[in-house]
Backbone as CSV, one residue per row, in Angstrom:
resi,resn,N_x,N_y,N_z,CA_x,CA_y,CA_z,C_x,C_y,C_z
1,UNK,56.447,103.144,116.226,56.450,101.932,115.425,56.067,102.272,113.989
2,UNK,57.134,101.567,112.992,56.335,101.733,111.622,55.268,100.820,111.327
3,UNK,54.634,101.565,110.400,53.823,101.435,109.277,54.254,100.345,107.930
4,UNK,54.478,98.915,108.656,54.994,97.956,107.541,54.194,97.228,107.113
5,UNK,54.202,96.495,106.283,53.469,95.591,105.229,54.584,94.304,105.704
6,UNK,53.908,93.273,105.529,53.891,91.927,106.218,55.278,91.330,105.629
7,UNK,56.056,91.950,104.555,57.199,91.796,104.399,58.283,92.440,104.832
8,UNK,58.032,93.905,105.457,58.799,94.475,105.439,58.949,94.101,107.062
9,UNK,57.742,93.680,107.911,57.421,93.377,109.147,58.175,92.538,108.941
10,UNK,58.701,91.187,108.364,59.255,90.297,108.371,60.921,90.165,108.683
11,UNK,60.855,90.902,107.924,62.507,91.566,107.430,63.306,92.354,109.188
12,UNK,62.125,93.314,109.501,62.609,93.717,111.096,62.511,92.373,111.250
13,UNK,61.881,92.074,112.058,62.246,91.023,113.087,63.010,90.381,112.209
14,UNK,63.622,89.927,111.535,65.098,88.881,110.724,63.773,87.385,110.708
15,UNK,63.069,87.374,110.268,61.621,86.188,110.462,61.960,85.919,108.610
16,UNK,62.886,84.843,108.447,62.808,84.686,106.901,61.256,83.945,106.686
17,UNK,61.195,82.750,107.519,59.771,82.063,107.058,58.692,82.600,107.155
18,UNK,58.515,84.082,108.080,57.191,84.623,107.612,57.375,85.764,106.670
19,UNK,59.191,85.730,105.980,59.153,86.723,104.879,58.598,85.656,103.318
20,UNK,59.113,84.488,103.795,59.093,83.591,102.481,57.455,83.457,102.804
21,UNK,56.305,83.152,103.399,54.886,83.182,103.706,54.561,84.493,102.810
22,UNK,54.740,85.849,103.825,54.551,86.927,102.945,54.462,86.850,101.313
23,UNK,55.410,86.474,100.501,55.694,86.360,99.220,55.342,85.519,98.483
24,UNK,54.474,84.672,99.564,53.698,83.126,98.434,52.568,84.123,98.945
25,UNK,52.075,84.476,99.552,50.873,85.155,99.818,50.686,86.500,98.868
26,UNK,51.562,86.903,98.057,51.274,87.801,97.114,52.453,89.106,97.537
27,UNK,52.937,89.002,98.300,53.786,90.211,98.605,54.562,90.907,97.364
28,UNK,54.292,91.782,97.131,55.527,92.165,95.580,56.848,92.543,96.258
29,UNK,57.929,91.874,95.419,59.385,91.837,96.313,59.765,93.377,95.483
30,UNK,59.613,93.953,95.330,59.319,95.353,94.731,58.904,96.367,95.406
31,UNK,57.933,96.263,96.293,57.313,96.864,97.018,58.157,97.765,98.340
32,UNK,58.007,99.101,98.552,58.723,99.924,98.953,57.496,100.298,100.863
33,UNK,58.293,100.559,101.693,58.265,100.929,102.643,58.852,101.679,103.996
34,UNK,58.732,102.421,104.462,59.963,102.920,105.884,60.755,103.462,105.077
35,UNK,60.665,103.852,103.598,61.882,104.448,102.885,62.997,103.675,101.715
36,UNK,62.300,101.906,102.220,63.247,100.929,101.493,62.283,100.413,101.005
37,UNK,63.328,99.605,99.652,62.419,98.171,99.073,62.723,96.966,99.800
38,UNK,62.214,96.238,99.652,62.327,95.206,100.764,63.862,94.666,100.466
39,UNK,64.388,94.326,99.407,65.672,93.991,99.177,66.791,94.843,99.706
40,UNK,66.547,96.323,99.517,67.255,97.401,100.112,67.117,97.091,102.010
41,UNK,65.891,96.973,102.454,65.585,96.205,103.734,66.383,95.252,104.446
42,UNK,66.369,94.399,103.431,66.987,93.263,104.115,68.495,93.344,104.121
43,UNK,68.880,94.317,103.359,70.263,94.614,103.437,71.040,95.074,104.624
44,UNK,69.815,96.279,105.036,69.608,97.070,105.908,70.353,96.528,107.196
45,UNK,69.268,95.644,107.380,69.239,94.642,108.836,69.969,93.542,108.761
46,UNK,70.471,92.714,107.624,71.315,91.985,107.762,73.039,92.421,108.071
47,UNK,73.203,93.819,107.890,74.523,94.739,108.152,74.585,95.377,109.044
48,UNK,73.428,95.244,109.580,73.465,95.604,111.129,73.663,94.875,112.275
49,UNK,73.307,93.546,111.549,73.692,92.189,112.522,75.268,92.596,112.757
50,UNK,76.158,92.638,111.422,77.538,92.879,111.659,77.728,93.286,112.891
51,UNK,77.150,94.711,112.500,77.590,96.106,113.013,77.700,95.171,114.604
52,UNK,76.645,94.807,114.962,76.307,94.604,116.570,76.984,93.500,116.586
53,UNK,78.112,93.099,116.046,79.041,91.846,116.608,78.459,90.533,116.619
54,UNK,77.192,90.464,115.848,76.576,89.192,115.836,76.564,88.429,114.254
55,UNK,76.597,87.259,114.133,76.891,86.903,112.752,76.238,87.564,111.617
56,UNK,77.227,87.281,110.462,76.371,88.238,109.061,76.055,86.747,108.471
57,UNK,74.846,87.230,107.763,73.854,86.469,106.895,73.227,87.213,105.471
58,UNK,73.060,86.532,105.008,72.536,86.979,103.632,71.365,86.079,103.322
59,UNK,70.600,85.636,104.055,69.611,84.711,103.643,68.717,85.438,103.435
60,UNK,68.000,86.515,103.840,66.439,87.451,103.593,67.391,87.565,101.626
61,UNK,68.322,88.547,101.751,68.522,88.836,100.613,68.439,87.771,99.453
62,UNK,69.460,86.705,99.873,69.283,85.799,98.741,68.073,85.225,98.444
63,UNK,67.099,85.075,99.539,65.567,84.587,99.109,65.154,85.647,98.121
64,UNK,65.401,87.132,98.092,64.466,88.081,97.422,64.785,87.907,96.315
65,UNK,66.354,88.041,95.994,66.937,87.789,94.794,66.661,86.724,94.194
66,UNK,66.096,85.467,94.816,65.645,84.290,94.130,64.234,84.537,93.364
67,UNK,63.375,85.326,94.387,62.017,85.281,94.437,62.097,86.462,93.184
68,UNK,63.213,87.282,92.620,62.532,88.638,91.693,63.206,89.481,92.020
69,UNK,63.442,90.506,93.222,63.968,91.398,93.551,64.857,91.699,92.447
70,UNK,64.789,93.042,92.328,65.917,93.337,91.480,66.901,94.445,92.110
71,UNK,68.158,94.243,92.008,69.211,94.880,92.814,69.787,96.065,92.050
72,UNK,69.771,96.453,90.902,69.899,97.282,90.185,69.095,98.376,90.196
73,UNK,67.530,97.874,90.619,66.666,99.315,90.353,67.060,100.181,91.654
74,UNK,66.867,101.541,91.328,66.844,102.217,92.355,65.296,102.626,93.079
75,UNK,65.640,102.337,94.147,64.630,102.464,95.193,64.353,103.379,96.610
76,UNK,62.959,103.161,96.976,63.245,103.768,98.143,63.694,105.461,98.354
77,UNK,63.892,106.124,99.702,63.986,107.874,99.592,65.289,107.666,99.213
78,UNK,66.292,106.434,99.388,67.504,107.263,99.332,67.311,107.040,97.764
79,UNK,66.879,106.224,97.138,67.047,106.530,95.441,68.683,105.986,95.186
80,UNK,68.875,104.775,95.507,69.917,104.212,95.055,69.298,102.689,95.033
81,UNK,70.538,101.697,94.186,70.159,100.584,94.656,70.541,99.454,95.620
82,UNK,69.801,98.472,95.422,70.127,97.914,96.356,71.596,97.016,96.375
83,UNK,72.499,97.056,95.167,73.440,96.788,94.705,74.407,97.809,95.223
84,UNK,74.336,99.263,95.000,74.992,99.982,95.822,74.542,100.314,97.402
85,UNK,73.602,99.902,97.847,73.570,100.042,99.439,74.530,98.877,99.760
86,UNK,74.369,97.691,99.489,75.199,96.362,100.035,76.897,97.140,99.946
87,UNK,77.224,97.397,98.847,78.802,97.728,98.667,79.182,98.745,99.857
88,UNK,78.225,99.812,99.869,78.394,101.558,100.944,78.430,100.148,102.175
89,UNK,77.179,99.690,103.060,77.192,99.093,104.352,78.423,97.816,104.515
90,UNK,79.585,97.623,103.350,80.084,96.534,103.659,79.440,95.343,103.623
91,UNK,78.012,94.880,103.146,77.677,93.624,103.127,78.403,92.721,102.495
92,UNK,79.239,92.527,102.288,80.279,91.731,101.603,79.393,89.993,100.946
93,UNK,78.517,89.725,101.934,77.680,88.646,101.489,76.953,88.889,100.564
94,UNK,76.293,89.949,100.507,74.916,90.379,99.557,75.733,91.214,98.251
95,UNK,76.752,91.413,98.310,77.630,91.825,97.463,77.937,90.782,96.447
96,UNK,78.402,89.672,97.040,78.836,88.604,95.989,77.230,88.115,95.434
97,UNK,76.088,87.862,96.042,75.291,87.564,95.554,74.619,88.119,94.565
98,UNK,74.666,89.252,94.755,74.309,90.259,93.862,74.838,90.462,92.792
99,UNK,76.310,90.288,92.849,77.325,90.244,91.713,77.019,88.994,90.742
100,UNK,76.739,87.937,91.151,76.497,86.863,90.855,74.762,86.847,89.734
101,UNK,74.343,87.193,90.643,72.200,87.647,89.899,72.957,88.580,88.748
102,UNK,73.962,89.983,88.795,74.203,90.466,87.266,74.707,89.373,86.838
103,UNK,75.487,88.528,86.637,75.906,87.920,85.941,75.184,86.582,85.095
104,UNK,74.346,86.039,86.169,73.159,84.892,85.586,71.859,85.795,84.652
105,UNK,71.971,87.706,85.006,70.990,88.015,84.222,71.112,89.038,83.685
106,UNK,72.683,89.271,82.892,73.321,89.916,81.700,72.792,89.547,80.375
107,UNK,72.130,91.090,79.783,72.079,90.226,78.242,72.537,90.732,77.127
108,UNK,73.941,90.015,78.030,75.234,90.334,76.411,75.851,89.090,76.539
């Protein structure tokens, strides 16, 4: 079993309301664990839902992206972001959202 912090705990189990708890409770949506940032995280496990034939969702992600997360920084061991993990796993959901956060927070 890992070694998670109460967001990243959140994120496994797919538990958005004790990820959204976590993050009024001080969680930094920044904050790195198991190798990911929590945004990179939730990517993680929401493309794995795919994978296993069960519906795709983008709700952990779009909460982070609401809450701060930033999808551009690179994070985590693999040292990419979380903008390019969504595109590599096919998240096609967290893709448009993401596409969408550059665009509401371009400054040109």
């Amino acid at each position: 079993m890992r070694n998670y912090t109460a967001g990243h705990d959140a994120i496994e189990n797919s538990d958005l309301p004790k990820l959204r708890e976590a993050v009024r409770m001080g969680a930094d949506v920044e904050e790195e664990a198991g190798g990911l940032s929590l945004l990179q995280h939730a990517i993680d496990v929401e493309s794995q839902e795919l994978l296993n034939c069960n519906h795709l969702s983008a709700d952990m992600t779009s909460f982070l992206l609401e809450a701060g997360a930033d999808p551009l920084r690179p994070a985590g061991d693999i040292r990419i972001s979380a903008q390019q993990m969504a595109v590599e796993t096919g998240h096609w959901m967290a893709t448009e959202l993401i596409d969408e956060w550059i665009k509401n927070h371009s400054t040109g």
